[in-house]
Each structure stands twice: as C-alpha cells, then as structure tokens.
N, C-alpha and C positions, 0 to 999 in steps of 0.2 A: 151486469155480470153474466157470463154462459152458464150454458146450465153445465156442463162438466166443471167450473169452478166451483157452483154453489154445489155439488154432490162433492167436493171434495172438501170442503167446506163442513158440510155437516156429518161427513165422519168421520173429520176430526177430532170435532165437538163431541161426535158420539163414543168418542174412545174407541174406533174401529180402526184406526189410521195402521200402516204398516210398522210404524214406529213407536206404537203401542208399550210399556211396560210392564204389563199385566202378565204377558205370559215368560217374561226373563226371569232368571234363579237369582237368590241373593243371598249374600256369605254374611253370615253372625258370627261375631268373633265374643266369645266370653270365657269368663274367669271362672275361677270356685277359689271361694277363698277358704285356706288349711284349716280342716278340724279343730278343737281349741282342745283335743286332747293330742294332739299333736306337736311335737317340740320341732319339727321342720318348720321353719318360718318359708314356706314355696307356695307359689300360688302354681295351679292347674291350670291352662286353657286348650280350647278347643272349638273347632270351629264346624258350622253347620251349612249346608247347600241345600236350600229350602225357595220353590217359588213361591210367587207375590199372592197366591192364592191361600197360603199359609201361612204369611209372614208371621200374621198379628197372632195365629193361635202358639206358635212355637215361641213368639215372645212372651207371652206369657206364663206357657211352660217352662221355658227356662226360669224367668223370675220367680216362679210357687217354689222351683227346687232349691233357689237363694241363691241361685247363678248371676253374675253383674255383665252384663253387655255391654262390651268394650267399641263395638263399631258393626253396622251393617253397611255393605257395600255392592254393588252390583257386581255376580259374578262373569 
C-alpha cells in the first residue's frame, strides 16, 4: 500500500475525510399535538435546521416539551 493511500485510509477512519457528516445541518420535522382543552382537532408542526453537533440535544428538547418527531433528514 503507498503511503498516501494509507493516510487516506486513516482519515477516513478518523472521521476527518472530506465527506464527513459532522459538520452538515439536519431538518427535524415534528408535530404538537392539540391542547385537550381545545375543540380544534389540528395538529401543529414545524420544522428545525439544527447541525449534527446539536442534533441529540434538541432532540431531546423537543421530546421534554411532548413534541413527536416526525422525521430527521439531511438539510
């Protein structure tokens, strides 16, 4: 193996590659579901443009507020 394949090699592995998805945004799509003192039977949604460096804490934020996450997708 050359040594420029084995360096490209190992920063693949290292997650440094150019094609990396650490530093791309990603769109959360979620709902609210209607008040139950509400006689609208509608749901709410809304969507979030959050990088990957955030992902898991705004997931979780949304879930404590009782928000349902309908899909995350790469923005």
């Amino acid at each position: 193996m050359s040594e420029e394949a084995a360096k490209t090699g190992a920063a693949a592995l290292a997650g440094s590659s150019a094609g990396s998805s650490r530093g791309n945004l990603y769109r959360i799509e979620v709902t609210q579901p209607p008040s139950p003192n509400s006689a609208v039977v509608r749901q709410s949604t809304a969507e979030y443009i959050v990088p990957f460096n955030q992902l898991s804490k705004k997931l979780q934020q949304l879930n404590s507020q009782g928000r349902k996450v309908t899909g995350v997708s790469p923005a």
